[in-house]
C-alpha positions in Angstrom: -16.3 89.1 24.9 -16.0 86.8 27.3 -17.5 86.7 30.7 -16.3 88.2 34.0 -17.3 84.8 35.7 -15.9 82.0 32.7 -12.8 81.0 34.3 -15.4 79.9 37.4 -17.3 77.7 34.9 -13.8 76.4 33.6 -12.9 75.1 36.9 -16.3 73.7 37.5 -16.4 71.4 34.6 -13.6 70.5 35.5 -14.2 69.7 39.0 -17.1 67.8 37.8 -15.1 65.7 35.1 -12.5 64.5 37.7 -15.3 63.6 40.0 -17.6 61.8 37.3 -14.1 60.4 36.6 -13.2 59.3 40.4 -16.3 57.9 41.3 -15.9 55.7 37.8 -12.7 54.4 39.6 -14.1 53.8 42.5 -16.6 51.4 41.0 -13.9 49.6 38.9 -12.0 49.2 42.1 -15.2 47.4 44.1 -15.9 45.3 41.2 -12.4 44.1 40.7 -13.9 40.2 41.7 -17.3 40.5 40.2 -17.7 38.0 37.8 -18.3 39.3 33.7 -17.3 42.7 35.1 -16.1 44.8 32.7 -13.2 48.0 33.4 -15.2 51.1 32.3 -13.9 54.5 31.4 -15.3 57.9 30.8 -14.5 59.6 27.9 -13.5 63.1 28.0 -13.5 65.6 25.4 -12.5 69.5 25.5 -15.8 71.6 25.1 -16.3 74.6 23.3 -13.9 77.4 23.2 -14.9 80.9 23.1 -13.6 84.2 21.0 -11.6 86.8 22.6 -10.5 89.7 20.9 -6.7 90.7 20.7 -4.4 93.2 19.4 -3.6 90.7 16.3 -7.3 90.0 16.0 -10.0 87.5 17.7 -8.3 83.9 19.7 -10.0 81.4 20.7 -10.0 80.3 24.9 -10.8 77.1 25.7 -13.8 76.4 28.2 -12.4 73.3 30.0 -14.0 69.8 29.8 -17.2 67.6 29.7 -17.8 64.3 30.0 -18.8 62.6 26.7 -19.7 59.0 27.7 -19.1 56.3 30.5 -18.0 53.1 28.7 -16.8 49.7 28.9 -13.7 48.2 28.1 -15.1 45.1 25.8 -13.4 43.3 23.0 -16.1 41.6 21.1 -13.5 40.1 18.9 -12.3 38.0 22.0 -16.0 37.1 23.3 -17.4 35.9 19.9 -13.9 33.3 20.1 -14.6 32.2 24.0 -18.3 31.6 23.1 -17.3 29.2 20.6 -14.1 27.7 22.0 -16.3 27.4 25.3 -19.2 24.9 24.1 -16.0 22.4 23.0 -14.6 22.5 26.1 -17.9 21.7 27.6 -18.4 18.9 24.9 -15.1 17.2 25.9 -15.6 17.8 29.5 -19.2 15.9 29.6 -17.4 13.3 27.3 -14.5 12.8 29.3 -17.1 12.5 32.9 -19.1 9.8 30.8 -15.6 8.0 29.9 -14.4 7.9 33.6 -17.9 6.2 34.7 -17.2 3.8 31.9 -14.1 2.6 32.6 -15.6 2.3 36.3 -18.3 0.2 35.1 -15.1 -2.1 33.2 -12.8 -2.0 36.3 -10.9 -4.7 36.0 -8.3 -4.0 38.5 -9.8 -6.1 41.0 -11.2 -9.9 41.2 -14.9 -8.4 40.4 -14.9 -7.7 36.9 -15.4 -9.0 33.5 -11.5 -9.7 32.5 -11.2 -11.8 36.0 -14.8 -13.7 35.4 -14.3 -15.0 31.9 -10.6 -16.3 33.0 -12.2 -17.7 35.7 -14.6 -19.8 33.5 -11.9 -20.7 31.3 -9.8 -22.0 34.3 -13.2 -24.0 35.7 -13.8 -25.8 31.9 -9.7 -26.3 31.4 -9.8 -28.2 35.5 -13.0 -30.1 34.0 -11.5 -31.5 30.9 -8.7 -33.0 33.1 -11.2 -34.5 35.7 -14.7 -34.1 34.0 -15.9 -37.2 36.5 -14.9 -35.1 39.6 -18.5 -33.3 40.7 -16.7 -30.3 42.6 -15.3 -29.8 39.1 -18.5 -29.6 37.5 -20.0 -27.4 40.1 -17.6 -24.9 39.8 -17.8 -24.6 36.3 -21.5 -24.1 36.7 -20.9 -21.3 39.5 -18.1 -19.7 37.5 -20.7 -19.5 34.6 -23.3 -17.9 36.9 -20.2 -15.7 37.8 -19.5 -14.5 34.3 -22.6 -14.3 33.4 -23.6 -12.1 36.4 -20.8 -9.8 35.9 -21.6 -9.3 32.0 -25.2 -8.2 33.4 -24.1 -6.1 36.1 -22.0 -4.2 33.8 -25.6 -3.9 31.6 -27.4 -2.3 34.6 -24.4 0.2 35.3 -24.4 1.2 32.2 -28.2 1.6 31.6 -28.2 3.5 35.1 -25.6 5.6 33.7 -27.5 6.4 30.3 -30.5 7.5 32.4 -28.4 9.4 33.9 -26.9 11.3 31.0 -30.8 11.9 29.8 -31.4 13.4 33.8 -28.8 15.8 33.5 -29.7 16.9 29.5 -33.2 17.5 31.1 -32.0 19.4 34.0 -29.6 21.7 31.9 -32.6 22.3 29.2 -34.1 23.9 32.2 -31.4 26.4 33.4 -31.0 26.7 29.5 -34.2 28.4 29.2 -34.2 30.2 32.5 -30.7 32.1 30.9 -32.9 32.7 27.4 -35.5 34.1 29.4 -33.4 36.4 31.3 -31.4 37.2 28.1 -34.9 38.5 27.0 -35.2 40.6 29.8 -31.9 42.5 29.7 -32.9 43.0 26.5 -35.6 44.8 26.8 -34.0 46.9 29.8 -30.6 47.5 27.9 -33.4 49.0 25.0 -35.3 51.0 27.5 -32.2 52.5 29.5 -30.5 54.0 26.2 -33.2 55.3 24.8 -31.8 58.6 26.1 -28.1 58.2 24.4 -26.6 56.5 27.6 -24.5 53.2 28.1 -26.0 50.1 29.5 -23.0 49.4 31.0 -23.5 47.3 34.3 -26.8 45.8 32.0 -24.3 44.9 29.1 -21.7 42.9 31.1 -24.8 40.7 32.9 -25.9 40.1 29.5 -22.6 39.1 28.5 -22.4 37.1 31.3 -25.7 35.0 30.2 -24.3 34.4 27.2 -21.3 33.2 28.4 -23.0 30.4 30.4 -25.6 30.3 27.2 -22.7 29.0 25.4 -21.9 25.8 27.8 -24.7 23.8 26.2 -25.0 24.7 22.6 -22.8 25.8 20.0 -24.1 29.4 19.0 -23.5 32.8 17.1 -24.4 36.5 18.5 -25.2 39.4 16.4 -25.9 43.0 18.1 -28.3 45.3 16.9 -28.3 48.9 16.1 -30.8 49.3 19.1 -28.1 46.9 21.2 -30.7 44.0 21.5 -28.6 40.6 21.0 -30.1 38.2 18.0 -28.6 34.6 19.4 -28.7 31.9 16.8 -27.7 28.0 16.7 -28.0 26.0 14.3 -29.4 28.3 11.7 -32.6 28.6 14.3 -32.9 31.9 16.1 -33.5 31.2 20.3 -33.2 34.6 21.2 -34.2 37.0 19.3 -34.4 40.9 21.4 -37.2 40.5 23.5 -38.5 36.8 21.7 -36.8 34.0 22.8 -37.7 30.3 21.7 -38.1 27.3 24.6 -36.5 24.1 24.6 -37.9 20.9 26.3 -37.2 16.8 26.6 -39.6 15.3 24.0 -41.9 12.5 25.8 -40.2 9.6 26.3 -39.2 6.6 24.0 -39.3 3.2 24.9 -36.0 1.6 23.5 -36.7 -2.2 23.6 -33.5 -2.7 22.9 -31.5 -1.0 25.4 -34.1 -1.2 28.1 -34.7 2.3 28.5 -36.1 5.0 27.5 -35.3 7.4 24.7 -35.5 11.4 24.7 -34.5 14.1 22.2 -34.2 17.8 22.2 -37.7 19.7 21.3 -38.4 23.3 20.6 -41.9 23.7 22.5 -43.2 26.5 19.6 -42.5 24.3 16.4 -42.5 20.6 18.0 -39.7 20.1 15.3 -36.3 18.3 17.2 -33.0 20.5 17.9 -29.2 18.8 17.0 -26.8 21.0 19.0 -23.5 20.4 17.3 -21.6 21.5 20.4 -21.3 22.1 24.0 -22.8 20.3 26.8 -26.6 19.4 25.3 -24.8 17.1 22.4 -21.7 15.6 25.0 -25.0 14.4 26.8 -26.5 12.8 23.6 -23.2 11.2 22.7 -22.4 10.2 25.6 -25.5 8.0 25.7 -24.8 6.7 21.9 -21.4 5.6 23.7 -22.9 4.0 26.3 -24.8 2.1 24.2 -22.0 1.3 21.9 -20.6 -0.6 25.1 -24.1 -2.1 25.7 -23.9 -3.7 22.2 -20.4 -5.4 23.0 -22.3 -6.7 26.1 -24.6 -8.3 24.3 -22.5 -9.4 21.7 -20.6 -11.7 23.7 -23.9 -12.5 25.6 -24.6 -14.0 22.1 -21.3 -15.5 21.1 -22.4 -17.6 24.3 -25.5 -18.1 23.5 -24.6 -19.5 20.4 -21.3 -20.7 19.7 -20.4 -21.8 23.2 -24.2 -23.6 23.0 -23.2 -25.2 20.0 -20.4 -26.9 21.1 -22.1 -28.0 24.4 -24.5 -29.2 22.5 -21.8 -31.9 20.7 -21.0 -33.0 23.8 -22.9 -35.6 26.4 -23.5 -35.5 30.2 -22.4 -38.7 32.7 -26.3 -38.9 33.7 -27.6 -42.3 33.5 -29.5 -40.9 30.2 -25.8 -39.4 28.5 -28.3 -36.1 28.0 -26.9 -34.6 25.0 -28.2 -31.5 22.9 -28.5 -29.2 25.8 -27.7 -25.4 26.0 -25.3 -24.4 28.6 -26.6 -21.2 28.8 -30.3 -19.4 28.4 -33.5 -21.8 28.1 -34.1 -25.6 27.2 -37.3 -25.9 27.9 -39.0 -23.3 26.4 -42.9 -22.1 27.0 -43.7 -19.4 24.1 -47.6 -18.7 23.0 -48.7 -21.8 24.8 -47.0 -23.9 23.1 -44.2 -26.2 24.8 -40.9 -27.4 23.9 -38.5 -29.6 25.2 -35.1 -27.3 24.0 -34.2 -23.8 22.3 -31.1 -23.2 19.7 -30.1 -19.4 19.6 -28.5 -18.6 16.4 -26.6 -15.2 15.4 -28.4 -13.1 12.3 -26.2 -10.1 11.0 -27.7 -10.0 7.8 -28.9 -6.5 7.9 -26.1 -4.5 9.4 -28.3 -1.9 11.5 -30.2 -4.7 13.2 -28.4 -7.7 14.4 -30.3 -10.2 16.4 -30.3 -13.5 18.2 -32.6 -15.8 16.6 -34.5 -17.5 19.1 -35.9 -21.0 17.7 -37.7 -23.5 20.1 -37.1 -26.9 19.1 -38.6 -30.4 20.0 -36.2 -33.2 20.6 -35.6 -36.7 21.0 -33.1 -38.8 21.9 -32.7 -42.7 21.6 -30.0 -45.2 21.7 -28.7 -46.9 18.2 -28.8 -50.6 18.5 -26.0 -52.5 16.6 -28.4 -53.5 14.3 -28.9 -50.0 13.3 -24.7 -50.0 12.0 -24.1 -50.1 8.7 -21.0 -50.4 6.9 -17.7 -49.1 8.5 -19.9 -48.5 11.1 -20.4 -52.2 11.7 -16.9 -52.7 12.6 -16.1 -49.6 14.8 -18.6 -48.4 16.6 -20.6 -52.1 17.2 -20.8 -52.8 21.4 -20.4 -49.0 22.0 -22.5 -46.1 23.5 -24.3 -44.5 20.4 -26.9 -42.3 20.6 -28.8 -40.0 17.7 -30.7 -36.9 18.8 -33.0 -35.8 16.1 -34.1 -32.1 16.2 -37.2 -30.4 15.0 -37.3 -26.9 15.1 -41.1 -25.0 15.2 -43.0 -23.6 11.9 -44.8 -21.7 14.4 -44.2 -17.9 12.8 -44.9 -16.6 16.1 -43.3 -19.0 18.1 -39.4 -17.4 16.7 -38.3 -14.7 18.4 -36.1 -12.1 17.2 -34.1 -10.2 20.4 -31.1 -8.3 20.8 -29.2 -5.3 23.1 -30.1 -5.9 26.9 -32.9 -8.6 26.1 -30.2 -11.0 25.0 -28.0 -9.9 28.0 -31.1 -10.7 30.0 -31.4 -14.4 29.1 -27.5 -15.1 29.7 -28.0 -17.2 32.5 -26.8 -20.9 33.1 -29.6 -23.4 31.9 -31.7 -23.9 34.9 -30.8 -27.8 34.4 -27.8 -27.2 35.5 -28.8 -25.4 39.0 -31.1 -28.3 40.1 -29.2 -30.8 42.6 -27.7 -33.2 40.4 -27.4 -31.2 37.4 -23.8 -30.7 37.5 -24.1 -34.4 35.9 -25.5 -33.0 32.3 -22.4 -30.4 31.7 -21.2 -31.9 28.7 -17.8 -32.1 29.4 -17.0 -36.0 27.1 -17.9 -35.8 23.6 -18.2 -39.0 20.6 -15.6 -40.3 18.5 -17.6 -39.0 15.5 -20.9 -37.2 14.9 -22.5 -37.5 12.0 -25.1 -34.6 11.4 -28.2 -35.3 8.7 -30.8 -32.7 7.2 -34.1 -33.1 6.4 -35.2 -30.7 3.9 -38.8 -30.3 2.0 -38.7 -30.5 -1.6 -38.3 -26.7 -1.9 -35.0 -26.9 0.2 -36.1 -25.9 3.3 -34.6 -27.6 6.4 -37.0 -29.2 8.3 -34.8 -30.8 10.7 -32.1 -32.5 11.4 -30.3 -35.1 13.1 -26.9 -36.0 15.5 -25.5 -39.0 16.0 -22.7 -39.6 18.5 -20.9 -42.1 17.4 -18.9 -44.2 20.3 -19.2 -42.1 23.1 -16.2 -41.8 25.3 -16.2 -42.7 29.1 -17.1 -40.7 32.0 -13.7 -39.3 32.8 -13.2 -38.2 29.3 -13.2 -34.2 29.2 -12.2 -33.7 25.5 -15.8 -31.8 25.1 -14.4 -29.2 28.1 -11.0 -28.8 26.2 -12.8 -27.4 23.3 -15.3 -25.1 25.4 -12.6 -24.2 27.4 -10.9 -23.4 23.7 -13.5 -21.9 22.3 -12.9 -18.8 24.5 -9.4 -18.3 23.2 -9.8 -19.0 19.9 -10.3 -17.5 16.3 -12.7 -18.3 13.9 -9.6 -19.0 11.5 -8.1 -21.2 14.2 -10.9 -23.1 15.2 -11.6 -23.9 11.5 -8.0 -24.9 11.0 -7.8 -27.1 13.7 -7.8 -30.5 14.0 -11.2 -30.3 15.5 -12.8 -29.0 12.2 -14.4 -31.1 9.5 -13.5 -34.3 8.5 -15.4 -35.0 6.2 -18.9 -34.2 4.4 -21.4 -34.1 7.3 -18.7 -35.8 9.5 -16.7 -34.6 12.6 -14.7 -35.6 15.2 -15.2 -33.6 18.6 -16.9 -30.6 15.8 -16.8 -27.0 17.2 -18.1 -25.5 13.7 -21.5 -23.9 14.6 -24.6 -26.3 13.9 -26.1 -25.6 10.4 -29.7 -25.5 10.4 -32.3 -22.6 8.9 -35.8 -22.0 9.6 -36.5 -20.5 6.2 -39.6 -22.1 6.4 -41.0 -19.0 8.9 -39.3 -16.6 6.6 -36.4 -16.2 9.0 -32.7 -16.1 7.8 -30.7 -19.1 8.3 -27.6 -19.4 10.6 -24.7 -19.5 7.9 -21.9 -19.4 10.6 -22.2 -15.5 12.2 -20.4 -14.8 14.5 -21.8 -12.0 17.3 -18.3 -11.3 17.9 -16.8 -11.2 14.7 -13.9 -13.4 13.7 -12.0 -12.9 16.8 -12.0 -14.7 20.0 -13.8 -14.0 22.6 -11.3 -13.0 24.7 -10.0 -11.3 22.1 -13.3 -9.0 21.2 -13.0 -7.7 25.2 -9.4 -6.6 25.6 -9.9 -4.9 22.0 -13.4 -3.3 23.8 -11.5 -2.1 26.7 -8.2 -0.8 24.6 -10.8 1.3 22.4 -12.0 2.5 25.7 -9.1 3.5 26.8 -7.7 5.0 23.5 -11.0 7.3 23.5 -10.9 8.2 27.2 -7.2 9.2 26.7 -7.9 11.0 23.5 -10.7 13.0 25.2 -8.3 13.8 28.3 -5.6 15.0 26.0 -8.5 16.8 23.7 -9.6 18.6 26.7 -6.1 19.8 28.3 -5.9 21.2 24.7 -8.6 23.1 25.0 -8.0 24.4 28.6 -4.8 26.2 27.4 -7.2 27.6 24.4 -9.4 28.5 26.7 -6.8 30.2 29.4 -4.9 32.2 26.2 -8.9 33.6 25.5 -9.4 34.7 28.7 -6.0 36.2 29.6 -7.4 37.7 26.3 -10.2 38.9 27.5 -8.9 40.4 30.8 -6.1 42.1 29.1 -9.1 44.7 27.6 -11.6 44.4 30.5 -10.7 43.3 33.4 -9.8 45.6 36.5 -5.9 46.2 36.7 -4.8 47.8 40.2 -1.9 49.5 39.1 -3.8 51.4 36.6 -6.9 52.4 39.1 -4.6 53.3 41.4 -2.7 55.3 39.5 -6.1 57.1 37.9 -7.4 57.5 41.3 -4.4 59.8 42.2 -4.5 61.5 38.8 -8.3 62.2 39.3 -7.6 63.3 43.1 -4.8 65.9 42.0 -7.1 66.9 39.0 -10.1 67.5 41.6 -7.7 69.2 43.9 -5.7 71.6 41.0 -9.3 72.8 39.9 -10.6 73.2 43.0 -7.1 75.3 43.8 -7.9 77.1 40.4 -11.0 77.8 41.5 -10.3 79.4 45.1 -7.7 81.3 43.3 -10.5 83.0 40.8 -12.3 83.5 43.6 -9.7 85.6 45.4 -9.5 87.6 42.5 -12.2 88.0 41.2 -13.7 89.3 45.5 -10.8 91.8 45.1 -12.6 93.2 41.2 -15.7 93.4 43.0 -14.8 94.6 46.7 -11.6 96.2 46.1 -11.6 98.3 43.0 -14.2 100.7 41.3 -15.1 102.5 44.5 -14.6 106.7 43.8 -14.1 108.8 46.5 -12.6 106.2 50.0 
C-alpha cells in the first residue's frame, strides 16, 4: 500500500529534477563564449513505480523522476575529422607565411632586386661593346657587376635569416607542444580520479578536448579513448600521450651545414634519442619550409656559378687596353689566389655535376704566363695573316697540389661572387676584356697517360682598343642558350680553333683525381636569364597553389566546425526555451506540492477527531 506522504516525495523529485535541470541551463547560458565548451544535458529517467491495489487487481503509480546523469553534447565523429583536417590547414598556412617572405626576398617590383640588377649588367656590357675605349663605360660595368652580384648575395642572407628563422619558431612550438602533452597528462589523471564514482567529467572532458585541438596544430595524430576515459594520442605509429605517460620532444643539437651556412636541427624524442618525421601540421610546414628555402639558395648559387664559370670563360678570351693587353683574367671571384701557402698568379672555377646530390664548383688555382709572339714564331698561314699584328699566347698550368683544389658549393660559392679585386684598384677598369682576337688557337698538354697538364691560348691579331666584340658576347652570354650559343657563329671553327670562342675552356685536372670540366653548365641548358624568370614563375605557381590549397581547406575547416557546433555548442533559442520549461516544471511541482500539503493538513487536522 502506498504511503500517506508519497505524492510529497513525487513532487520533491521533481522539484529537484527541474532544479538540477535549471541550474544545468544556467551554466550553458554563461558558457555560451567559452572556448571548447560543450552544451551539456541532464538526462532524466522515470523512477520506480509502486503497487496499489484496485478493484480489478494491483496497478502500478509512478513515483515521479530522478536525474540519471549530466552529459555533454559531443560528436567524436566530428572531432576525430577537425583534428586531422586541422594539422593541413596548419601545414599550408606555415607554407603559405614562408612563400610570402620569399617572394619578399625576390621583389622585383622595384629597381632593388635581382630582375633589375642583372638587366642592368647586361645594359652596362651591351654600352661597352659599342664604346669599350670610353673609361666611364668600363666603370660602370664594373659597378653594375658589384651591383648584381651584391643583390644575388643579399637575397642569400634573407634567405639564410629566414631559415633560421623557420628553425626558431619549430623550437619555440616544440615547447608549447610539450607544455599541452603535459597538461593532457594531467587531465588525465583528474578525468580518472573524478569518475571513479560513476560521474561525468564534463567541464574536465571539454579542456581536454580543447588540448587536443591545439595538439593537433603541429602534428598529424590519432586519439583513442579508454574504457577508464584516459586519451591514448598517437602520431606516427609512436604513442606521445599515453593516460598519465606522455613522451617529450626537443630540437636535436645543432648541425653545422657548410653548405648553406647555417645550422641544421631535427625533431628528437628526449626518452629514445631516435628523430620524429611529423607528416602534418605545423612541425613539418617548418621543416619544409626550410628545404624550400634552400631550394632557392641553390638557384642562388647556381647562377653565382654560371658566373663564375661561363661568364669567366669568355672573359677570359678576351684582352684588356692596359699597356700589357692582360688577358686570362676572371671577371668575377679570385685571380690571385693564396691556398695552403702556396701562391698563384690566377684561379679557373669550373662546374662538376657529375654526382647529382652534390654539385660543386671546382676551384683550381693556376700559374700563368703571358708573352708576346714574335713574327718569327708564325708559321704557315699564319705567316701571311697575322705577321705585324698584336699576338699574344698565355699558357696555363693548373696545380697537382691535391689539397690545393677546392671543392665548394651552396652559400660558399655565393660568397666568392664578387668582381675580381683587379678590377676595383684605380686603373683597373683598363683589364675588363671588352676586345677579343681574330682567332684563338687553344693547345693541350697532356702526360702520356692522357692527363691534361696544361694548356695554352693564343690570340691571334688582336683587335684595337675601341673594339668591344668581347663585350657583345658577355653581354650575350646572359641571354643566351646553350643550343644557341653553340649554333652561333661564334662557336667552333675548326679543331682547336675559334673566332671570338664562347664554348667553356676544356681543361681537367684528373691528375688530383678531380673530374674534368666537360661543358656543365650550373644553370642547365638555359640562359641565364632564362633560369631566373623560370625560378620566380615556380615561385609564384607554388605560392599560388598554396593560397588556393589553403582557402580550400578553410571552407573544410568552416563545414567541420559548423559541424561541430551544430551537436555542442550553446544555441539561445533552445536554453531559453528550456529555461522556461524548467521554471514552469519547478513552479507546477512546487504548486503540486502546496496542494498536497493542503490536503493532506486537512486528513491530519480536520478529520478523525470523535466527539467536537
Amino acid at each position: 500500500m502506498r504511503s500517506t506522504f508519497s505524492g510529497l516525495n513525487t513532487m520533491v523529485r521533481g522539484i529537484f529534477a527541474n532544479q538540477l535541470a535549471q541550474d544545468t541551463t544556467g551554466h550553458n547560458i554563461t558558457n555560451a563564449g567559452t572556448e571548447g565548451y560543450s552544451r551539456q544535458k541532464v538526462n532524466q529517467a522515470a523512477t520506480r513505480a509502486q503497487s496499489q491495489y484496485s478493484i480489478y487487481g494491483n496497478v502500478l503509480v509512478g513515483t515521479g523522476v530522478d536525474s540519471l546523469s549530466l552529459t555533454r553534447a559531443r560528436n567524436i565523429y566530428a572531432d576525430k575529422q577537425f583534428w586531422n583536417e586541422n594539422s593541413t590547414q596548419n601545414y599550408y598556412s606555415t607554407m603559405q607565411t614562408n612563400y610570402d617572405k620569399i617572394e619578399a626576398v625576390f621583389d622585383d617590383s622595384d629597381d632593388t632586386g635581382i630582375q633589375n640588377s642583372m638587366k642592368e649588367f647586361y645594359q652596362a656590357w651591351s654600352d661597352l661593346s659599342t664604346s669599350a675605349s670610353t673609361a666611364s663605360n668600363r666603370v660602370t660595368v664594373i659597378e653594375k657587376g658589384n651591383m648584381f652580384a651584391d643583390s644575388i648575395q643579399t637575397a642569400a642572407v634573407q634567405l639564410q635569416e629566414q631559415i633560421n628563422a623557420e628553425y626558431e619558431d619549430l623550437k619555440l612550438n616544440i615547447t608549447k607542444f610539450n607544455d599541452i602533452t603535459e597538461k593532457l597528462t594531467v587531465l588525465n589523471r583528474n578525468i580518472l580520479t573524478t569518475e571513479s564514482a560513476g560521474a561525468m567529467a564534463n567541464d574536465l572532458r571539454d579542456e581536454r578536448d580543447l588540448l587536443v585541438d591545439q595538439l593537433s596544430e603541429y602534428v598529424n595524430l590519432n586519439v583513442y579513448e579508454g574504457s577508464n576515459g584516459m586519451y591514448t594520442i598517437v602520431s606516427n605509429g609512436i604513442t606521445l600521450v599515453n593516460g598519465k605517460d606522455r613522451l617529450t620532444l626537443r630540437a636535436s643539437e645543432p648541425m653545422p651545414n657548410t653548405k648553406y651556412g647555417i645550422n641544421d636541427y631535427n625533431i628528437e624524442i628526449v626518452e629514445s634519442g631516435i628523430v620524429y618525421q611529423p607528416l602534418n601540421g605545423s612541425f613539418k610546414g617548418h621543416l619544409d619550409a626550410v628545404a624550400e628555402n634552400k631550394r632557392y639558395l641553390d638557384d642562388l648559387s647556381s647562377m653565382a656559378a654560371f658566373l663564375l664559370t661561363n661568364f669567366n670563360d669568355q672573359h677570359r678570351t678576351g684582352s684588356g687596353i692596359d699597356v700589357n693587353h692582360t688577358s686570362g683574367l676572371n671577371f668575377f671571384g679570385e685571380n690571385t689566389h693564396i691556398v695552403n701557402g702556396h701562391s698563384y698568379d690566377t684561379v679557373v672555377y669550373s662546374w662538376d655535376e657529375s654526382d647529382p646530390q652534390n654539385k660543386r664548383l671546382i676551384v683550381t688555382p693556376v700559374t700563368t704566363t703571358q708573352e708576346e709572339i714574335a713574327d718569327s714564331a708564325l708559321t704557315g698561314d699564319d705567316v701571311e695573316a697575322y705577321e705585324g699584328k698584336k699576338n699574344y699566347k698565355v699558357t696555363y698550368t693548373p696545380t697537382t697540389a691535391e689539397d690545393d683544389i677546392e671543392e665548394l658549393s651552396g652559400i660558399q660559392i655565393i660568397k666568392l661572387l664578387e668582381v675580381a679585386s683587379e678590377l676595383k684598384v684605380p686603373n683597373g677598369e683598363q683589364l675588363v676584356a671588352a676586345r677579343s682576337a681574330d682567332r684563338i688557337d687553344f693547345v693541350r698538354t697532356e702526360s702520356s697517360g692522357g692527363t691534361v697538364t696544361g694548356w695554352t691560348a693564343s690570340f691571334m691579331d688582336l683587335n684595337g682598343t675601341g673594339d668591344g666584340s668581347n663585350a657583345v658576347l658577355l653581354s650575350s652570354l646572359l641571354n643566351m642558350t646553350q643550343a644557341e650559343i653553340e649554333g652561333s657563329e661564334y662557336a667552333s671553327s675548326g679543331a682547336g680553333k675559334y673566332k671570338n670562342a664562347v664554348q667553356s675552356w676544356m681543361f681537367s685536372s684528373a691528375t688530383t683525381g678531380k673530374t674534368s670540366n666537360t661543358g656543365d653548365r650550373a644553370i642547365g641548358a638555359i640562359s641565364l636569364n632564362s633560369f631566373y624568370t623560370d625560378a620566380m614563375s615556380r615561385l609564384g605557381n607554388n605560392s599560388q597553389s598554396i593560397d588556393t590549397n589553403i582557402a580550400a581547406q578553410d571552407d573544410v575547416i568552416a563545414q567541420i566546425v559548423n559541424w561541430r557546433a551544430s551537436t555542442s555548442a550553446v544555441d539561445w533559442n533552445e536554453e531559453l526555451s528550456n529555461m522556461l520549461t524548467f521554471q514552469k516544471g519547478y513552479s507546477a511541482c512546487s504548486r503540486c506540492l502546496t496542494t498536497m500539503d493542503e490536503m493532506l493538513d486537512r486528513l491530519i487536522n480536520n478529520t478523525g477527531v470523535v466527539g467536537r
